[in-house]
C-alpha positions as CSV (number, residue, x, y, z in Angstrom):
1,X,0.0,0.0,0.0
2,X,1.2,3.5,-1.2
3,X,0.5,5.8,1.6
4,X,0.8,8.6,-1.2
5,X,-2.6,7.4,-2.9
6,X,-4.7,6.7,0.3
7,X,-7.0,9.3,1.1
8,X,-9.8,10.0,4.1
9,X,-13.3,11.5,3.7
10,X,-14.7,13.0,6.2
11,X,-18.0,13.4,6.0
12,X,-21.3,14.5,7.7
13,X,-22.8,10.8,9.0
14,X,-25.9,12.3,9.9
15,X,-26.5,13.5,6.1
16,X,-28.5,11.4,3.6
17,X,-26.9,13.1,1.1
18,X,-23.5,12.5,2.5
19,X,-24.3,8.9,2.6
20,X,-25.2,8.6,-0.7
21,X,-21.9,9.9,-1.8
22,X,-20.1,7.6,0.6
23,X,-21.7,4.8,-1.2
24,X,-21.0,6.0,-4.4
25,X,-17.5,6.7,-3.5
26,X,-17.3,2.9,-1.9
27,X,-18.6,1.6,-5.6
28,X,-16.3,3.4,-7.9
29,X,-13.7,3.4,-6.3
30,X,-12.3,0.3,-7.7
31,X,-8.1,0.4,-6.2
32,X,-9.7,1.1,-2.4
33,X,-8.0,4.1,-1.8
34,X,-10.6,5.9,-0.2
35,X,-11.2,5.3,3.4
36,X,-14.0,7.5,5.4
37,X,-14.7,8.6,9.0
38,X,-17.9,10.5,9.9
39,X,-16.9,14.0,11.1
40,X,-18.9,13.3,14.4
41,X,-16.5,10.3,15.1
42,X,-13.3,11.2,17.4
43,X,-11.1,10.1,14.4
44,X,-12.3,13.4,12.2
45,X,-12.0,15.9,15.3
46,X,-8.8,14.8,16.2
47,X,-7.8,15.3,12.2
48,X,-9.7,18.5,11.7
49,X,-7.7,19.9,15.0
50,X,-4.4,19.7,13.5
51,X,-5.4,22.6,11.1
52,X,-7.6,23.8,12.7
53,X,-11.2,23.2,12.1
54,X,-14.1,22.8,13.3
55,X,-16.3,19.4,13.1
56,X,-18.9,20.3,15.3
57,X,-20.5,22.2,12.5
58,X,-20.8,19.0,10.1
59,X,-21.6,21.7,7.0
60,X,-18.4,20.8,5.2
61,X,-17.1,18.1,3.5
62,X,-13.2,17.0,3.5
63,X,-10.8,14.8,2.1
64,X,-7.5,14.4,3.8
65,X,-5.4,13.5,0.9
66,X,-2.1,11.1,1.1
67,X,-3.1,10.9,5.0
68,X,-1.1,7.9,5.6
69,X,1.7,10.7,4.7
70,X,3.8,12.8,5.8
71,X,2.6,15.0,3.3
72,X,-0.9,15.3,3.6
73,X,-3.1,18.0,2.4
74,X,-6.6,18.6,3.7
75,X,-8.9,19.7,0.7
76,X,-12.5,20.9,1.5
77,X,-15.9,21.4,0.2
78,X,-15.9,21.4,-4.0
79,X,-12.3,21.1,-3.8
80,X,-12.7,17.7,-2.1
81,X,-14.9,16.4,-4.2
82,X,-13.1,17.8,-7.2
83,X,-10.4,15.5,-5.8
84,X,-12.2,12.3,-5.5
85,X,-14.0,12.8,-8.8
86,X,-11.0,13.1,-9.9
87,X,-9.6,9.5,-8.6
88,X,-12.3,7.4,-8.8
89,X,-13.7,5.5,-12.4
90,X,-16.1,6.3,-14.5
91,X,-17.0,9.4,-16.3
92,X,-16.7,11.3,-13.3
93,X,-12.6,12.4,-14.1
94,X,-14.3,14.4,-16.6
95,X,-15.4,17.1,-13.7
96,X,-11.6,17.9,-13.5
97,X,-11.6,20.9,-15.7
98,X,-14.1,22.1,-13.1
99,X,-11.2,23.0,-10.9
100,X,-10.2,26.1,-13.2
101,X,-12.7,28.1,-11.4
102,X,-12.4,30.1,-8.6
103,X,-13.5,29.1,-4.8
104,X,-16.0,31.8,-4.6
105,X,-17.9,29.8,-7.5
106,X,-16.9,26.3,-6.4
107,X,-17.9,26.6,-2.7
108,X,-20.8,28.9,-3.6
109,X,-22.7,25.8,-5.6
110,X,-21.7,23.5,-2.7
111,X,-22.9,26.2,-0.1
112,X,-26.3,25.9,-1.8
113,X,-26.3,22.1,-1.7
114,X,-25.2,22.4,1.8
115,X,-27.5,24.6,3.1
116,X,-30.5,22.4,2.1
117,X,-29.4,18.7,1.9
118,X,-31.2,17.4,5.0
119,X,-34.4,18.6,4.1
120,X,-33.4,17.5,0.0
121,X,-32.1,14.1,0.9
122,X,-32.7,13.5,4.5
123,X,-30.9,13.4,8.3
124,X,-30.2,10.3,10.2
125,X,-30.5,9.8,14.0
126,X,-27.2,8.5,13.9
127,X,-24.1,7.3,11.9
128,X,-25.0,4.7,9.3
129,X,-23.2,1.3,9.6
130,X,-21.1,0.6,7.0
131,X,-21.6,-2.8,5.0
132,X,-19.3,-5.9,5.8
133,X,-17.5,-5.7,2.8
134,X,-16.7,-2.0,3.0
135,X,-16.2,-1.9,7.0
136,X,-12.6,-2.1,6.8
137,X,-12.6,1.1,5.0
138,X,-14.2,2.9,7.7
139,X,-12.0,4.5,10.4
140,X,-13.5,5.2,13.7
């Protein structure tokens, strides 16, 4: 295992939304370099401190790239998921050329998708459990 090509989501695990994309992640994500950790687990505070943010909020979604590293990066919002669609199979590498445009209209789209996925997609009374076949990838 390359630690330079294994990367942690962290993601809102209340968020139906968020799960979706976890699963989606989980399915194209063919090499398994994705691992996740729900941003209300002690895992994703304890990362999150280190730059420092806040996970208490759960409004933002991260990807700490190469986090088995000593170079990691932490990416956030469109940016991480820029990232992943980046990495993972499928058409989705085409979204790349996305990343010429600025934060202000990146985040701005995600902001809006933010603001109103519990009442688009749903909220969960707590963290989903992962499927057997994916639980190793799930760092708690």
């Amino acid at each position: 295992m390359n630690p330079q090509e294994r990367h942690l989501v962290l993601y809102d695990g209340l968020c139906g939304f968020c799960d979706r994309t976890v699963a989606f992640v989980l399915a194209n994500d063919r090499e398994e370099n994705f691992h996740f950790a729900p941003l209300q687990s002690a895992v994703a505070q304890s990362i999150l401190r280190q730059w420092p943010r806040d996970a208490t909020t759960a409004d933002t979604f991260y990807v700490v790239a190469d986090y088995l590293s000593g170079s990691r990066r932490l990416l956030s919002k469109a940016r991480a998921a820029l990232f992943i669609a980046s990495r993972i199979q499928g058409v989705w590498r085409w979204a790349a050329p996305l990343g010429i445009l600025p934060d202000f209209v990146l985040n701005g789209a995600y902001d809006v998708v933010a603001r109103h996925r519990y009442r688009m997609f749903g909220k969960y009374n707590s963290c989903q459990v992962p499927d057997p076949r994916h639980k190793a990838r799930f760092i708690s």
